[in-house]
C-alpha positions in Angstrom: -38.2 -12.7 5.6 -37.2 -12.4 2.3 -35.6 -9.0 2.8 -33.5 -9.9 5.4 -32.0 -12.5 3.0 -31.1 -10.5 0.2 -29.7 -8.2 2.6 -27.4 -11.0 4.0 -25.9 -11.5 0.6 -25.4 -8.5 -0.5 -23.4 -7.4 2.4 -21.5 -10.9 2.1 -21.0 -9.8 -1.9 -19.5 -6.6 0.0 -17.4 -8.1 2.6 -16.2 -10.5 -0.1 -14.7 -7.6 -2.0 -13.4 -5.4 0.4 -11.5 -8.0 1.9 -10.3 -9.7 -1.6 -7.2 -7.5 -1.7 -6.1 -8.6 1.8 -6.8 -12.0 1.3 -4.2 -11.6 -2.1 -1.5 -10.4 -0.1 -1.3 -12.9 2.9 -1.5 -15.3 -0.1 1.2 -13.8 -1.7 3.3 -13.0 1.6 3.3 -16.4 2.7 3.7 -18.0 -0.9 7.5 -17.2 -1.0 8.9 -17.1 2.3 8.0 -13.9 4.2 8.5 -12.4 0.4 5.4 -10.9 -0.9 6.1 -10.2 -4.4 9.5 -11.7 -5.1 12.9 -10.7 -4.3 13.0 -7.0 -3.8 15.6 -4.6 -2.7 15.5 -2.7 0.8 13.8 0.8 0.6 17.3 3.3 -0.2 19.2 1.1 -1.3 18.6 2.4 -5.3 18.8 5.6 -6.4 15.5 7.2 -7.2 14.9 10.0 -9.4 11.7 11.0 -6.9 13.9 11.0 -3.7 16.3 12.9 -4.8 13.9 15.6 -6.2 12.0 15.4 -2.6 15.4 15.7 -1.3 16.2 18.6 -2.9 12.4 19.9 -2.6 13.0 19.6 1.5 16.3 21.5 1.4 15.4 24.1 -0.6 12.5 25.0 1.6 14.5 24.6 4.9 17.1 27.1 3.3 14.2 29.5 2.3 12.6 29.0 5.9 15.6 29.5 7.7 16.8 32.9 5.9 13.3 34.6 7.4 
Protein backbone atom coordinates (compact mmCIF):
# COMPACT_ATOMS: atom_id res chain seq x y z
CA UNK A 1 0.00 0.00 0.00
CA UNK A 2 2.90 1.95 0.34
CA UNK A 3 3.66 1.91 -3.34
CA UNK A 4 0.60 3.09 -4.42
CA UNK A 5 1.21 6.23 -2.25
CA UNK A 6 4.41 7.32 -3.37
CA UNK A 7 3.03 6.86 -6.74
CA UNK A 8 0.17 9.27 -5.93
CA UNK A 9 2.61 11.98 -5.07
CA UNK A 10 4.84 11.78 -7.47
CA UNK A 11 2.39 12.06 -10.27
CA UNK A 12 0.73 15.07 -8.12
CA UNK A 13 4.58 16.57 -7.99
CA UNK A 14 4.15 16.02 -11.95
CA UNK A 15 0.80 17.48 -12.48
CA UNK A 16 1.87 20.30 -10.25
CA UNK A 17 4.50 21.32 -12.68
CA UNK A 18 3.11 20.76 -15.87
CA UNK A 19 0.30 22.78 -15.12
CA UNK A 20 2.39 25.67 -13.19
CA UNK A 21 2.84 27.58 -16.35
CA UNK A 22 -0.88 27.67 -17.07
CA UNK A 23 -1.84 28.48 -13.79
CA UNK A 24 0.85 31.83 -14.24
CA UNK A 25 -0.87 32.99 -17.21
CA UNK A 26 -4.62 32.93 -16.14
CA UNK A 27 -3.05 34.68 -13.07
CA UNK A 28 -1.49 37.02 -15.12
CA UNK A 29 -4.41 37.41 -17.79
CA UNK A 30 -6.97 38.16 -15.33
CA UNK A 31 -4.59 40.43 -13.03
CA UNK A 32 -4.82 43.38 -15.47
CA UNK A 33 -7.92 43.40 -17.19
CA UNK A 34 -8.00 40.79 -20.11
CA UNK A 35 -4.08 42.10 -20.29
CA UNK A 36 -1.69 39.40 -19.76
CA UNK A 37 1.54 41.00 -19.51
CA UNK A 38 0.87 44.78 -19.62
CA UNK A 39 -0.05 47.04 -22.24
CA UNK A 40 1.11 45.69 -25.56
CA UNK A 41 0.82 46.72 -29.12
CA UNK A 42 -1.47 44.68 -31.72
CA UNK A 43 0.64 42.09 -33.75
CA UNK A 44 1.75 44.47 -37.17
CA UNK A 45 1.41 47.28 -35.85
CA UNK A 46 5.59 47.78 -35.41
CA UNK A 47 7.99 47.27 -37.82
CA UNK A 48 9.98 44.16 -37.34
CA UNK A 49 13.31 43.47 -38.64
CA UNK A 50 12.16 39.41 -38.72
CA UNK A 51 8.97 40.16 -40.82
CA UNK A 52 10.31 41.93 -43.15
CA UNK A 53 13.23 39.52 -43.82
CA UNK A 54 10.31 36.57 -43.86
CA UNK A 55 8.65 38.91 -46.17
CA UNK A 56 11.19 39.25 -48.44
CA UNK A 57 12.22 35.41 -47.81
CA UNK A 58 8.45 34.52 -49.13
CA UNK A 59 8.76 36.78 -52.23
CA UNK A 60 11.86 35.77 -53.34
CA UNK A 61 10.84 32.14 -53.36
CA UNK A 62 7.38 32.81 -55.04
CA UNK A 63 9.50 34.76 -57.84
CA UNK A 64 11.91 31.82 -58.20
CA UNK A 65 8.86 29.26 -58.15
CA UNK A 66 6.92 31.04 -60.56
CA UNK A 67 9.82 31.53 -63.34
CA UNK A 68 9.97 27.42 -63.59
Amino acid sequence: MGGVTELFIIMLIIATAAFLPLGYFIYKYTQKNGEPFGNIEPHGDSPSLVNDLAETAIHFIKTKLGKK
